[in-house]
C-alpha positions in Angstrom: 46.9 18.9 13.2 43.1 19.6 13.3 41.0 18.5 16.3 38.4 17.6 14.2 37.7 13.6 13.5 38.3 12.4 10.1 35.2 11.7 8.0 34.5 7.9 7.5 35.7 6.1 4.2 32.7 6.1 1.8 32.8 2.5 1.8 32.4 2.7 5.2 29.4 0.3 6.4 26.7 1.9 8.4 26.5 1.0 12.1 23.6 -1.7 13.2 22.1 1.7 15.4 22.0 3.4 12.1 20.4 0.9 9.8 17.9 0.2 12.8 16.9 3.8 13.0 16.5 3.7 9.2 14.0 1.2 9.3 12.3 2.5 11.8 12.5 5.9 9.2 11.2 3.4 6.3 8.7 1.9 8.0 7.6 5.4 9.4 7.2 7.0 5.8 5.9 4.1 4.2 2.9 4.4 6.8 2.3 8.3 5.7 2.3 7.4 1.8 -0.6 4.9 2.6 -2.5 6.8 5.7 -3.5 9.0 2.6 -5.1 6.4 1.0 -8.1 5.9 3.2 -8.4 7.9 6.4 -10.7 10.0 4.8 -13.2 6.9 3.9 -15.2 7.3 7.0 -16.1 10.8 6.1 -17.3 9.7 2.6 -21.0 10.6 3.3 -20.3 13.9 5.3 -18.2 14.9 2.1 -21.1 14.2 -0.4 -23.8 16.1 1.8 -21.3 19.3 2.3 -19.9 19.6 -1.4 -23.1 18.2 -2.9 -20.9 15.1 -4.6 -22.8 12.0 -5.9 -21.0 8.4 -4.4 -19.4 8.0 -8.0 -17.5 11.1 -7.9 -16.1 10.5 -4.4 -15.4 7.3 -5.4 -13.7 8.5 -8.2 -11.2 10.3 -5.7 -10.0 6.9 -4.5 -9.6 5.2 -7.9 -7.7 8.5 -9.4 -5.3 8.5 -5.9 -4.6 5.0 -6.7 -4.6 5.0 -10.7 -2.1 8.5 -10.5 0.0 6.2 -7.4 0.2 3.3 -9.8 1.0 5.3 -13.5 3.7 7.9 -11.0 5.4 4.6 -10.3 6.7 4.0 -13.6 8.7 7.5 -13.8 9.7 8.2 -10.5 11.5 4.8 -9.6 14.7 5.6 -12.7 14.5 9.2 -11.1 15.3 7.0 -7.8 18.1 4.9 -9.5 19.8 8.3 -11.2 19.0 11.3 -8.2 19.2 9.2 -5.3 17.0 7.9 -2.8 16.8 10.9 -0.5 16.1 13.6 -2.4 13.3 11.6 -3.9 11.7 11.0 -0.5 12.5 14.4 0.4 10.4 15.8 -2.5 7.6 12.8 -2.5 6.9 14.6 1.4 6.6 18.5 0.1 4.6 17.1 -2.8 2.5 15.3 -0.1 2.2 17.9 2.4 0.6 20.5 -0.5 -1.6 17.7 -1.4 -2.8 17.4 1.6 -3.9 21.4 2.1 -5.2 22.0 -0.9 -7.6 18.5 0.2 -8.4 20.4 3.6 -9.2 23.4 1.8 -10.9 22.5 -1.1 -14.7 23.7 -1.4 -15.5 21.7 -4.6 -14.7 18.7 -6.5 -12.0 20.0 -8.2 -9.4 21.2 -5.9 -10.4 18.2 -3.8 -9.8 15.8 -7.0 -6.8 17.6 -7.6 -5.5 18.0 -4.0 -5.4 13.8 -4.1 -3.3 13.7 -7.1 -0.8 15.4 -5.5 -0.9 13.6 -2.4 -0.4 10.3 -4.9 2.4 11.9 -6.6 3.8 12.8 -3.4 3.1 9.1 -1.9 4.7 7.4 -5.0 7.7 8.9 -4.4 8.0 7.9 -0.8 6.9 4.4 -1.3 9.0 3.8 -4.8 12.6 5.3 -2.7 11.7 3.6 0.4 11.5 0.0 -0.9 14.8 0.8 -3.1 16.7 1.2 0.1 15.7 -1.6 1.7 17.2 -3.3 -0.9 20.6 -1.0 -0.6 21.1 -1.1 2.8 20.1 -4.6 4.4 21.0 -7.7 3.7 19.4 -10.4 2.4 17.9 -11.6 5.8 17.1 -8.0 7.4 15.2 -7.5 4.1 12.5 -10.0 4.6 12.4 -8.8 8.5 12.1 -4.6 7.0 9.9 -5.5 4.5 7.5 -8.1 6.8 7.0 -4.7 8.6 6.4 -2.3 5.7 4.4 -5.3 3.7 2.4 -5.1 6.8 2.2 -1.0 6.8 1.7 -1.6 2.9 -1.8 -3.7 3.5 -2.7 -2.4 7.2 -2.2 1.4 6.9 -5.4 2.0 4.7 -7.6 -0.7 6.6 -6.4 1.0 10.3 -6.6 4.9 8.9 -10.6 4.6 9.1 -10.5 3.9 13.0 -9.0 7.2 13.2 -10.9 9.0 10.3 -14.0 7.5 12.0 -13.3 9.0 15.4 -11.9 12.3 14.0 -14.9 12.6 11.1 -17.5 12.2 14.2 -15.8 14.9 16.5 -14.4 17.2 14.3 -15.9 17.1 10.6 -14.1 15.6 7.7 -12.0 18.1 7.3 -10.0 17.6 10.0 -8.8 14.5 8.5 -6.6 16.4 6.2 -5.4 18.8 8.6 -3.9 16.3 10.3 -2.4 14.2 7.3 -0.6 17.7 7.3 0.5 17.9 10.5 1.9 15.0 10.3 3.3 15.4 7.1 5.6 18.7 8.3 6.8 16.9 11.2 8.6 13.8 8.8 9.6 16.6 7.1 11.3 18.4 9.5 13.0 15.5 11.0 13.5 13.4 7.8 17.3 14.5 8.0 17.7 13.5 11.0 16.4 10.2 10.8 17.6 9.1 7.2 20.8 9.2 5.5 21.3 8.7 1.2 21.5 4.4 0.5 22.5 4.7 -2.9 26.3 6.5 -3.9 26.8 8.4 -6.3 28.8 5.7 -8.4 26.0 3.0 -8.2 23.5 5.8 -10.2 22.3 5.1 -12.9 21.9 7.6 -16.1 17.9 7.9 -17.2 17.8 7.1 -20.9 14.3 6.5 -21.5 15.0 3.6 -24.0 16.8 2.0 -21.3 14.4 2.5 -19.3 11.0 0.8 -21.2 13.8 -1.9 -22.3 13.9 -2.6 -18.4 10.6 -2.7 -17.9 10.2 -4.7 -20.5 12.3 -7.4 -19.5 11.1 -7.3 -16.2 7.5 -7.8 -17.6 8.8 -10.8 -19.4 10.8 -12.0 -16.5 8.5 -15.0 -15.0 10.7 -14.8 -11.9 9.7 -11.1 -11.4 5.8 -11.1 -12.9 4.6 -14.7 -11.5 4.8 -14.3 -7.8 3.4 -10.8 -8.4 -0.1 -12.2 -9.7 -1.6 -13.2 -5.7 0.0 -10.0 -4.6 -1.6 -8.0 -6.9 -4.9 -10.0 -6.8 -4.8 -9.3 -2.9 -4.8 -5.5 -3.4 -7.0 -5.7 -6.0 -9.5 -7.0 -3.3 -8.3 -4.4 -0.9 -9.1 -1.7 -3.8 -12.7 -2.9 -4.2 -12.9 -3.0 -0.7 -12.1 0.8 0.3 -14.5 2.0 -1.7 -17.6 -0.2 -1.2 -16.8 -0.9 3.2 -17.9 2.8 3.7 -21.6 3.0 1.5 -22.1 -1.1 2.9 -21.2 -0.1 6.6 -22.7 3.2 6.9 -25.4 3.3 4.4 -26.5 0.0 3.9 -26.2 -1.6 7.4 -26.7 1.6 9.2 -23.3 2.5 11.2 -21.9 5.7 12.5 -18.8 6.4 10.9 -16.8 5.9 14.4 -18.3 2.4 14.6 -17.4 1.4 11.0 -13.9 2.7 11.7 -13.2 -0.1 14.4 -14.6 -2.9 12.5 -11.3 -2.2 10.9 -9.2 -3.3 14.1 -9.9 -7.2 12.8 -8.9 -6.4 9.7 -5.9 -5.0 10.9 -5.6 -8.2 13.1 -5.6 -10.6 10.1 -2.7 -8.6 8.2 -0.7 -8.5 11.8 -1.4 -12.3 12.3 -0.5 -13.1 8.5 2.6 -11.5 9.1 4.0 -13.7 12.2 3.0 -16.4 10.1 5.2 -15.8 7.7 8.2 -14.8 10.2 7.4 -18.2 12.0 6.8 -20.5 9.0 9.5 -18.9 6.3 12.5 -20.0 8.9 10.9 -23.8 9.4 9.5 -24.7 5.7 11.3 -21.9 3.6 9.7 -19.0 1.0 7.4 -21.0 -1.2 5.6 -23.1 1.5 4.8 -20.1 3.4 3.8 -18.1 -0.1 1.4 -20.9 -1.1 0.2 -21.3 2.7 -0.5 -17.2 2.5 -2.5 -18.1 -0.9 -4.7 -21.3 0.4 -5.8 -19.1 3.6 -6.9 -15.9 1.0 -8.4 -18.6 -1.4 -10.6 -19.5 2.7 -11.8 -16.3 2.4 -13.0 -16.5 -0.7 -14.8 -19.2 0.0 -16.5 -18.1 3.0 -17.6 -15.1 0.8 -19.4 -18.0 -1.7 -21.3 -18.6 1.3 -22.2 -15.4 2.3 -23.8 -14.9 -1.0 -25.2 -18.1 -1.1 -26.9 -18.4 2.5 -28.3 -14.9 2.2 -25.8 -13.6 5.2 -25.6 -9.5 4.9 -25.0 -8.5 8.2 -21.5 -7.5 9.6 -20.2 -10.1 11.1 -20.0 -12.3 8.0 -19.0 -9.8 5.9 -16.0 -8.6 8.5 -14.9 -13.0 8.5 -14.7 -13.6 5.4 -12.3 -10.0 5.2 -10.8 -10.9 7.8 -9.4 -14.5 6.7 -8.3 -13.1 3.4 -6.6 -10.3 5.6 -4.3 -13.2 7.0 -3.3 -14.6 4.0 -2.7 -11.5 2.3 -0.2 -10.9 5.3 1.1 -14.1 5.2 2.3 -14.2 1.5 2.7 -10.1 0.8 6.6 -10.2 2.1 7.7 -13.2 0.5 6.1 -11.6 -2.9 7.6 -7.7 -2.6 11.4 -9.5 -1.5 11.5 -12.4 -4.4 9.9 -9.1 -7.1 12.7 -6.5 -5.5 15.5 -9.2 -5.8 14.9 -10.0 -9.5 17.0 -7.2 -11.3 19.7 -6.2 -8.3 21.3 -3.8 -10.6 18.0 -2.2 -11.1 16.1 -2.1 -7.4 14.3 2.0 -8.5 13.1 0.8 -11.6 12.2 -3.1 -10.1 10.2 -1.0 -6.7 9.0 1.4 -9.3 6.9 -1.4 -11.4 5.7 -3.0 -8.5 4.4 -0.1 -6.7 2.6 0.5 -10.5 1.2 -3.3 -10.9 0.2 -3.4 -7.2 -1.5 0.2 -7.1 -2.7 -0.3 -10.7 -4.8 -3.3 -9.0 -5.9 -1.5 -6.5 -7.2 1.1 -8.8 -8.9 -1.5 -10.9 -10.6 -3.3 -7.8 -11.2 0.1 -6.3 -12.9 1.3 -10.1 -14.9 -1.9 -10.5 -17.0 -1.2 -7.0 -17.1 2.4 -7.8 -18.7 1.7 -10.8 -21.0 -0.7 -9.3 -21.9 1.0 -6.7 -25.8 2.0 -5.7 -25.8 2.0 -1.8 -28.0 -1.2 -1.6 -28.0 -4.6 -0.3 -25.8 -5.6 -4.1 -22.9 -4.0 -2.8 -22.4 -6.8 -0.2 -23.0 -9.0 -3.2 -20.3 -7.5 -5.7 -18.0 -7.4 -2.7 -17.9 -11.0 -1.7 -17.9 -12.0 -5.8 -14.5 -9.9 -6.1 -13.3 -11.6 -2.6 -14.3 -15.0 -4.4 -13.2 -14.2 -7.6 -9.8 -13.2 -6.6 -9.2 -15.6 -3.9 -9.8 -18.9 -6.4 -6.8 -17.0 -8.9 -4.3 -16.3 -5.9 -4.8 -20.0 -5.0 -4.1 -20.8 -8.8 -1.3 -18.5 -9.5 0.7 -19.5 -6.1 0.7 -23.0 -7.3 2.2 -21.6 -10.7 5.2 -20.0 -8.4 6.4 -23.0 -7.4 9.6 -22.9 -9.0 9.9 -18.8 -9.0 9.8 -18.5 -5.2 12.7 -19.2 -2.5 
Protein backbone atom coordinates (compact mmCIF):
# COMPACT_ATOMS: atom_id res chain seq x y z
CA UNK A 1 0.00 0.00 0.00
CA UNK A 2 1.32 3.47 -0.85
CA UNK A 3 2.41 5.94 1.93
CA UNK A 4 1.02 8.51 0.14
CA UNK A 5 -2.53 10.15 1.39
CA UNK A 6 -5.35 9.76 -0.88
CA UNK A 7 -6.45 12.78 -2.91
CA UNK A 8 -9.70 14.46 -1.61
CA UNK A 9 -13.14 13.54 -3.31
CA UNK A 10 -13.79 16.34 -5.93
CA UNK A 11 -16.88 17.19 -4.16
CA UNK A 12 -14.89 17.66 -1.34
CA UNK A 13 -15.70 21.23 0.33
CA UNK A 14 -12.84 23.53 0.79
CA UNK A 15 -11.65 24.10 4.36
CA UNK A 16 -12.84 27.67 6.19
CA UNK A 17 -8.60 28.35 6.15
CA UNK A 18 -8.81 27.86 2.50
CA UNK A 19 -11.77 29.93 1.50
CA UNK A 20 -10.39 32.61 3.99
CA UNK A 21 -7.01 32.73 2.23
CA UNK A 22 -9.00 32.96 -1.01
CA UNK A 23 -10.53 36.04 -0.14
CA UNK A 24 -7.87 37.50 1.08
CA UNK A 25 -6.35 36.34 -2.79
CA UNK A 26 -9.64 38.04 -4.30
CA UNK A 27 -9.62 40.91 -2.49
CA UNK A 28 -5.76 41.22 -3.15
CA UNK A 29 -6.13 41.02 -7.05
CA UNK A 30 -9.13 42.92 -7.34
CA UNK A 31 -7.04 45.82 -5.65
CA UNK A 32 -4.17 45.41 -8.58
CA UNK A 33 -6.89 45.48 -11.52
CA UNK A 34 -8.04 48.91 -10.08
CA UNK A 35 -4.48 50.37 -8.69
CA UNK A 36 -4.03 50.71 -12.53
CA UNK A 37 -6.75 52.81 -12.91
CA UNK A 38 -5.48 55.96 -11.33
CA UNK A 39 -2.13 55.89 -9.60
CA UNK A 40 -0.67 57.55 -12.38
CA UNK A 41 -3.27 60.66 -12.04
CA UNK A 42 -1.02 62.67 -9.90
CA UNK A 43 1.69 62.65 -12.48
CA UNK A 44 -0.88 63.90 -15.19
CA UNK A 45 0.99 67.32 -15.59
CA UNK A 46 4.70 65.84 -15.38
CA UNK A 47 3.42 63.44 -18.28
CA UNK A 48 2.18 66.28 -20.60
CA UNK A 49 5.40 68.51 -20.01
CA UNK A 50 7.80 65.37 -20.73
CA UNK A 51 5.98 63.77 -23.85
CA UNK A 52 4.59 67.15 -24.98
CA UNK A 53 0.77 65.74 -24.59
CA UNK A 54 -2.18 68.26 -24.48
CA UNK A 55 -4.81 67.49 -21.18
CA UNK A 56 -7.26 65.83 -23.74
CA UNK A 57 -4.93 63.25 -24.95
CA UNK A 58 -3.90 62.23 -21.39
CA UNK A 59 -7.27 62.25 -20.57
CA UNK A 60 -8.02 60.21 -23.27
CA UNK A 61 -5.68 57.40 -21.59
CA UNK A 62 -8.15 57.20 -18.69
CA UNK A 63 -11.41 57.10 -20.80
CA UNK A 64 -9.73 54.33 -23.32
CA UNK A 65 -8.44 52.21 -19.98
CA UNK A 66 -11.97 52.34 -18.83
CA UNK A 67 -13.97 52.12 -22.28
CA UNK A 68 -11.42 48.90 -23.29
CA UNK A 69 -12.15 47.51 -19.22
CA UNK A 70 -15.87 48.03 -19.82
CA UNK A 71 -16.19 46.49 -23.84
CA UNK A 72 -13.22 43.38 -22.53
CA UNK A 73 -15.97 42.56 -20.06
CA UNK A 74 -18.44 41.37 -22.36
CA UNK A 75 -16.03 38.53 -23.93
CA UNK A 76 -13.95 37.52 -21.28
CA UNK A 77 -16.67 36.71 -18.60
CA UNK A 78 -18.13 33.28 -21.11
CA UNK A 79 -14.28 32.57 -21.51
CA UNK A 80 -14.66 32.50 -17.47
CA UNK A 81 -17.75 30.23 -17.41
CA UNK A 82 -16.11 27.73 -20.32
CA UNK A 83 -11.93 27.90 -19.24
CA UNK A 84 -12.25 28.38 -15.67
CA UNK A 85 -11.60 30.93 -13.28
CA UNK A 86 -7.89 30.47 -12.82
CA UNK A 87 -6.46 30.38 -15.89
CA UNK A 88 -8.34 33.49 -16.65
CA UNK A 89 -6.85 35.41 -13.65
CA UNK A 90 -3.66 33.80 -14.48
CA UNK A 91 -3.57 35.29 -17.99
CA UNK A 92 -5.54 38.77 -16.93
CA UNK A 93 -2.01 39.23 -14.62
CA UNK A 94 0.73 38.44 -17.63
CA UNK A 95 -1.58 40.57 -19.76
CA UNK A 96 -1.25 43.19 -16.92
CA UNK A 97 2.24 42.96 -16.14
CA UNK A 98 3.22 43.73 -20.12
CA UNK A 99 0.90 46.53 -19.91
CA UNK A 100 2.37 47.88 -17.34
CA UNK A 101 6.19 48.03 -19.11
CA UNK A 102 5.43 48.94 -22.17
CA UNK A 103 3.46 52.25 -19.88
CA UNK A 104 6.97 52.65 -18.05
CA UNK A 105 8.70 52.56 -21.20
CA UNK A 106 6.79 54.36 -23.53
CA UNK A 107 8.36 57.68 -24.96
CA UNK A 108 5.23 58.85 -26.92
CA UNK A 109 1.55 58.76 -26.94
CA UNK A 110 1.34 55.66 -28.56
CA UNK A 111 2.99 52.98 -26.78
CA UNK A 112 1.70 54.78 -23.62
CA UNK A 113 -1.96 54.71 -25.15
CA UNK A 114 -1.42 51.29 -26.07
CA UNK A 115 0.49 50.13 -22.94
CA UNK A 116 -3.08 51.08 -20.96
CA UNK A 117 -5.08 48.91 -23.17
CA UNK A 118 -3.29 46.15 -22.19
CA UNK A 119 -3.21 46.80 -18.71
CA UNK A 120 -7.36 47.00 -19.12
CA UNK A 121 -7.39 43.86 -20.90
CA UNK A 122 -5.28 42.47 -18.39
CA UNK A 123 -7.55 44.06 -15.38
CA UNK A 124 -10.81 42.85 -16.99
CA UNK A 125 -9.81 39.53 -16.72
CA UNK A 126 -8.87 39.70 -13.10
CA UNK A 127 -11.90 41.55 -12.01
CA UNK A 128 -14.60 39.52 -14.39
CA UNK A 129 -12.97 35.82 -12.70
CA UNK A 130 -12.55 37.20 -9.33
CA UNK A 131 -16.27 38.24 -8.77
CA UNK A 132 -17.31 34.81 -10.47
CA UNK A 133 -15.72 32.94 -7.60
CA UNK A 134 -17.07 34.76 -5.01
CA UNK A 135 -20.17 33.55 -6.23
CA UNK A 136 -18.69 29.70 -6.51
CA UNK A 137 -17.11 29.45 -3.44
CA UNK A 138 -19.06 31.36 -0.61
CA UNK A 139 -22.17 31.19 0.43
CA UNK A 140 -24.81 33.36 0.37
CA UNK A 141 -23.78 35.22 3.63
CA UNK A 142 -19.82 35.17 3.13
CA UNK A 143 -20.66 36.79 -0.24
CA UNK A 144 -22.03 40.00 0.98
CA UNK A 145 -19.06 40.04 3.71
CA UNK A 146 -16.22 39.22 0.40
CA UNK A 147 -17.79 41.40 -1.67
CA UNK A 148 -18.38 44.46 1.13
CA UNK A 149 -14.48 44.18 0.99
CA UNK A 150 -13.89 44.09 -2.80
CA UNK A 151 -16.94 46.69 -3.39
CA UNK A 152 -14.87 48.72 -1.20
CA UNK A 153 -11.37 47.86 -3.14
CA UNK A 154 -13.73 48.35 -6.31
CA UNK A 155 -14.54 52.24 -5.40
CA UNK A 156 -11.44 52.96 -2.91
CA UNK A 157 -8.51 51.51 -4.95
CA UNK A 158 -8.50 54.33 -7.67
CA UNK A 159 -9.36 57.23 -5.14
CA UNK A 160 -6.24 55.81 -2.55
CA UNK A 161 -3.76 54.97 -5.69
CA UNK A 162 -3.08 58.93 -5.96
CA UNK A 163 -1.65 59.24 -2.33
CA UNK A 164 0.88 56.91 -3.47
CA UNK A 165 1.31 58.17 -7.19
CA UNK A 166 1.49 61.71 -5.48
CA UNK A 167 4.33 60.79 -3.15
CA UNK A 168 6.15 58.51 -5.74
CA UNK A 169 5.48 61.24 -8.90
CA UNK A 170 7.24 63.96 -6.47
CA UNK A 171 10.31 61.81 -5.50
CA UNK A 172 10.87 59.72 -8.24
CA UNK A 173 9.21 61.02 -11.69
CA UNK A 174 6.16 59.56 -13.12
CA UNK A 175 7.55 56.87 -14.32
CA UNK A 176 8.20 55.19 -11.40
CA UNK A 177 4.61 54.69 -11.02
CA UNK A 178 4.54 52.03 -13.55
CA UNK A 179 7.60 50.35 -12.44
CA UNK A 180 6.12 49.61 -9.54
CA UNK A 181 2.49 48.55 -10.81
CA UNK A 182 5.12 45.95 -12.24
CA UNK A 183 6.70 45.03 -9.41
CA UNK A 184 3.93 44.35 -7.95
CA UNK A 185 2.29 42.75 -10.71
CA UNK A 186 5.23 39.72 -10.89
CA UNK A 187 4.99 39.21 -7.26
CA UNK A 188 0.80 38.13 -7.53
CA UNK A 189 2.09 36.30 -10.26
CA UNK A 190 4.55 34.39 -8.74
CA UNK A 191 2.51 33.47 -5.81
CA UNK A 192 -0.96 33.38 -7.37
CA UNK A 193 -0.68 29.42 -7.13
CA UNK A 194 -0.04 29.48 -4.03
CA UNK A 195 -2.70 31.55 -2.85
CA UNK A 196 -5.66 30.43 -5.19
CA UNK A 197 -7.01 27.22 -6.18
CA UNK A 198 -9.78 26.74 -9.54
CA UNK A 199 -13.74 27.52 -8.03
CA UNK A 200 -15.46 26.37 -10.90
CA UNK A 201 -15.08 22.22 -12.04
CA UNK A 202 -14.90 21.10 -14.93
CA UNK A 203 -18.59 19.79 -15.07
CA UNK A 204 -20.22 23.15 -14.13
CA UNK A 205 -18.41 24.77 -17.56
CA UNK A 206 -20.17 26.00 -19.73
CA UNK A 207 -19.56 25.65 -23.76
CA UNK A 208 -19.11 29.35 -25.56
CA UNK A 209 -21.70 29.48 -28.28
CA UNK A 210 -21.82 33.01 -29.09
CA UNK A 211 -25.71 32.91 -29.78
CA UNK A 212 -25.96 31.69 -26.36
CA UNK A 213 -24.07 34.04 -25.32
CA UNK A 214 -25.80 37.58 -26.65
CA UNK A 215 -29.21 35.50 -25.82
CA UNK A 216 -27.78 35.74 -22.15
CA UNK A 217 -26.99 39.00 -22.17
CA UNK A 218 -29.90 39.77 -23.51
CA UNK A 219 -32.09 38.47 -21.07
CA UNK A 220 -30.10 39.74 -18.44
CA UNK A 221 -30.53 43.34 -20.00
CA UNK A 222 -34.21 42.72 -19.91
CA UNK A 223 -34.15 41.17 -16.48
CA UNK A 224 -35.44 44.25 -14.13
CA UNK A 225 -34.12 42.18 -11.16
CA UNK A 226 -30.53 42.31 -12.73
CA UNK A 227 -30.62 46.01 -14.64
CA UNK A 228 -32.67 48.14 -11.91
CA UNK A 229 -30.50 47.95 -8.85
CA UNK A 230 -27.56 48.49 -11.26
CA UNK A 231 -28.80 52.10 -12.30
CA UNK A 232 -27.25 53.95 -8.64
CA UNK A 233 -24.32 51.68 -8.94
CA UNK A 234 -23.51 52.63 -12.15
CA UNK A 235 -24.52 56.33 -11.73
CA UNK A 236 -22.01 56.21 -8.65
CA UNK A 237 -19.07 55.29 -10.90
CA UNK A 238 -20.15 57.31 -13.44
CA UNK A 239 -19.31 60.18 -10.92
CA UNK A 240 -16.13 58.55 -9.85
CA UNK A 241 -15.22 58.44 -13.82
CA UNK A 242 -15.71 62.25 -14.13
CA UNK A 243 -13.98 62.63 -11.12
CA UNK A 244 -10.44 60.90 -12.01
CA UNK A 245 -10.00 62.91 -14.65
CA UNK A 246 -11.01 66.46 -13.73
CA UNK A 247 -9.50 66.01 -9.43
CA UNK A 248 -5.93 66.27 -10.93
CA UNK A 249 -6.15 69.69 -13.58
CA UNK A 250 -8.84 71.25 -10.51
CA UNK A 251 -6.25 70.30 -7.60
CA UNK A 252 -3.06 70.88 -9.18
CA UNK A 253 -3.74 73.36 -11.84
CA UNK A 254 -6.51 75.22 -10.87
CA UNK A 255 -6.13 75.52 -7.04
CA UNK A 256 -2.43 75.26 -7.14
CA UNK A 257 -1.35 71.89 -5.33
CA UNK A 258 1.74 69.77 -5.43
CA UNK A 259 0.95 66.54 -6.68
CA UNK A 260 1.89 64.89 -3.06
CA UNK A 261 -0.70 67.17 -1.51
CA UNK A 262 -3.53 66.40 -3.94
CA UNK A 263 -2.74 62.78 -3.43
CA UNK A 264 -3.81 62.89 0.37
CA UNK A 265 -6.81 64.84 -0.12
CA UNK A 266 -7.71 61.36 -1.33
CA UNK A 267 -7.39 59.79 2.36
CA UNK A 268 -11.17 61.40 2.99
CA UNK A 269 -12.36 60.09 0.07
CA UNK A 270 -11.09 56.85 0.90
CA UNK A 271 -12.70 57.45 4.46
CA UNK A 272 -16.24 57.94 3.02
CA UNK A 273 -16.06 54.57 0.92
CA UNK A 274 -14.60 52.78 4.27
CA UNK A 275 -17.36 54.41 6.39
CA UNK A 276 -20.17 53.59 3.70
CA UNK A 277 -19.14 50.14 3.96
CA UNK A 278 -19.62 49.54 7.94
CA UNK A 279 -22.82 51.09 7.22
CA UNK A 280 -23.94 48.66 5.20
CA UNK A 281 -22.44 45.64 7.41
CA UNK A 282 -24.15 47.36 10.41
CA UNK A 283 -27.55 48.30 8.89
CA UNK A 284 -28.03 45.24 6.20
CA UNK A 285 -28.22 42.72 9.47
CA UNK A 286 -30.87 45.19 11.58
CA UNK A 287 -33.23 46.65 8.51
CA UNK A 288 -32.29 44.08 5.64
CA UNK A 289 -30.87 44.75 1.76
CA UNK A 290 -33.22 47.45 0.42
CA UNK A 291 -33.26 49.79 3.48
CA UNK A 292 -29.65 49.89 3.54
CA UNK A 293 -29.59 50.25 -0.54
CA UNK A 294 -31.97 53.19 -0.50
CA UNK A 295 -30.11 54.68 2.81
CA UNK A 296 -26.67 54.30 0.47
CA UNK A 297 -28.75 56.27 -2.35
CA UNK A 298 -30.33 59.30 -0.05
CA UNK A 299 -26.67 59.94 1.53
CA UNK A 300 -25.11 60.09 -2.48
CA UNK A 301 -28.31 62.12 -3.45
CA UNK A 302 -26.58 64.65 0.13
CA UNK A 303 -23.77 64.95 -1.87
CA UNK A 304 -25.26 66.09 -4.64
CA UNK A 305 -26.89 68.56 -3.06
CA UNK A 306 -24.10 70.05 -1.20
CA UNK A 307 -22.44 70.19 -4.76
CA UNK A 308 -25.86 72.55 -5.81
CA UNK A 309 -24.49 74.73 -3.26
CA UNK A 310 -21.11 74.81 -4.10
CA UNK A 311 -22.08 76.14 -7.46
CA UNK A 312 -24.50 78.27 -6.17
CA UNK A 313 -22.58 80.13 -3.21
CA UNK A 314 -19.58 80.59 -5.39
CA UNK A 315 -17.39 78.05 -3.03
CA UNK A 316 -14.22 76.78 -5.30
CA UNK A 317 -11.72 76.14 -2.80
CA UNK A 318 -10.87 72.55 -1.58
CA UNK A 319 -12.56 71.98 1.20
CA UNK A 320 -16.03 72.18 -0.27
CA UNK A 321 -15.18 70.49 -3.13
CA UNK A 322 -13.44 67.46 -0.98
CA UNK A 323 -17.31 67.47 1.32
CA UNK A 324 -19.48 67.25 -1.10
CA UNK A 325 -16.99 64.00 -2.61
CA UNK A 326 -16.69 62.99 0.38
CA UNK A 327 -20.57 62.45 1.39
CA UNK A 328 -21.29 60.90 -1.97
CA UNK A 329 -18.17 58.64 -1.18
CA UNK A 330 -20.25 57.21 1.83
CA UNK A 331 -23.22 56.43 0.10
CA UNK A 332 -21.55 54.98 -2.78
CA UNK A 333 -20.00 52.57 -0.05
CA UNK A 334 -23.01 52.11 1.65
CA UNK A 335 -25.19 50.80 -1.28
CA UNK A 336 -22.15 49.38 -3.82
CA UNK A 337 -22.34 45.68 -2.02
CA UNK A 338 -25.85 45.25 -1.75
CA UNK A 339 -25.95 46.31 -5.74
CA UNK A 340 -22.88 43.86 -7.11
CA UNK A 341 -24.50 40.71 -4.73
CA UNK A 342 -28.40 41.19 -5.80
CA UNK A 343 -26.78 41.78 -9.94
CA UNK A 344 -24.30 38.50 -9.37
CA UNK A 345 -27.22 36.51 -7.82
CA UNK A 346 -29.70 37.02 -10.75
CA UNK A 347 -28.65 34.21 -13.35
CA UNK A 348 -26.78 31.49 -10.77
CA UNK A 349 -26.24 29.32 -13.68
CA UNK A 350 -24.58 32.05 -15.36
CA UNK A 351 -22.22 34.02 -12.59
CA UNK A 352 -18.92 34.71 -15.79
CA UNK A 353 -21.36 36.00 -18.04
CA UNK A 354 -23.67 37.93 -15.07
CA UNK A 355 -19.74 39.48 -13.45
CA UNK A 356 -18.85 39.96 -17.04
CA UNK A 357 -21.87 42.54 -17.82
CA UNK A 358 -21.55 44.27 -14.81
CA UNK A 359 -17.91 44.85 -14.84
CA UNK A 360 -18.99 46.36 -18.67
CA UNK A 361 -22.11 48.62 -17.49
CA UNK A 362 -20.21 49.74 -14.38
CA UNK A 363 -16.76 50.51 -16.32
CA UNK A 364 -18.73 51.67 -19.37
CA UNK A 365 -20.04 54.50 -16.80
CA UNK A 366 -17.04 55.23 -15.73
CA UNK A 367 -15.73 55.76 -19.12
CA UNK A 368 -18.67 57.93 -20.01
CA UNK A 369 -18.31 60.10 -16.74
CA UNK A 370 -14.59 59.94 -17.13
CA UNK A 371 -15.15 61.16 -21.34
CA UNK A 372 -17.70 63.89 -20.46
CA UNK A 373 -14.96 65.86 -18.10
CA UNK A 374 -12.33 65.04 -20.57
CA UNK A 375 -14.07 66.56 -23.06
CA UNK A 376 -14.84 69.49 -20.96
CA UNK A 377 -11.95 70.11 -19.73
CA UNK A 378 -9.88 73.66 -20.02
CA UNK A 379 -7.93 73.82 -16.66
CA UNK A 380 -10.10 76.80 -15.28
CA UNK A 381 -12.28 77.67 -12.52
CA UNK A 382 -15.42 75.58 -14.96
CA UNK A 383 -13.99 72.43 -14.13
CA UNK A 384 -15.14 72.74 -10.46
CA UNK A 385 -18.41 73.74 -12.02
CA UNK A 386 -18.93 70.71 -14.49
CA UNK A 387 -17.72 68.51 -11.59
CA UNK A 388 -20.22 69.40 -8.92
CA UNK A 389 -23.23 69.44 -11.95
CA UNK A 390 -22.16 65.68 -12.70
CA UNK A 391 -22.14 65.05 -8.71
CA UNK A 392 -25.70 66.75 -8.71
CA UNK A 393 -26.87 65.40 -11.67
CA UNK A 394 -26.09 61.91 -10.76
CA UNK A 395 -26.94 62.01 -7.15
CA UNK A 396 -30.81 63.31 -7.79
CA UNK A 397 -31.13 59.82 -10.38
CA UNK A 398 -29.43 57.40 -7.81
CA UNK A 399 -31.98 58.76 -5.30
CA UNK A 400 -34.80 58.15 -8.04
CA UNK A 401 -33.71 54.85 -9.33
CA UNK A 402 -33.19 53.35 -5.51
CA UNK A 403 -36.75 54.14 -4.94
CA UNK A 404 -37.57 52.14 -8.27
CA UNK A 405 -35.62 48.97 -6.60
CA UNK A 406 -37.92 48.62 -4.06
CA UNK A 407 -39.19 45.43 -4.97
CA UNK A 408 -35.80 44.06 -6.88
CA UNK A 409 -33.60 44.28 -3.75
CA UNK A 410 -33.39 41.78 -0.64
Amino acid sequence: MSSNPEPPPPDTPPSPRSLATLGVYLVLITALARLGTSLYLPALPGISGELHLSAHQLSFTMTAYLLTFAIASVFLGPLSDHFGRQRMVQGGIGIFLIGSLCSAVAQGYGLLLAGRILQAIGGTAIQVSSRAMTRDAFSDKQMIGLLGWMATVTGLTPILAPVLGGLITQACGWRSNFYLLTGVTLLVMISSNHLSHETLPPEKRTPIHMLDVLNAYFAMLKSSSFIVPLIPVMLCFAVQGTYLVASPFIFIRVLHMLPAMFGLTCILLVGGLMTGRFICLYMVEKRGDYVTFLTGCMIAFSGGLLSLAIIGLNWTGATPLLTAATLFCIGFGTLLPIGMKTGLSAFRKRVGASSALYGCLTLGATAAGSAIAGSLLNQSERDIRTLCIVTAAAGSLILLSGLMSRHKVG
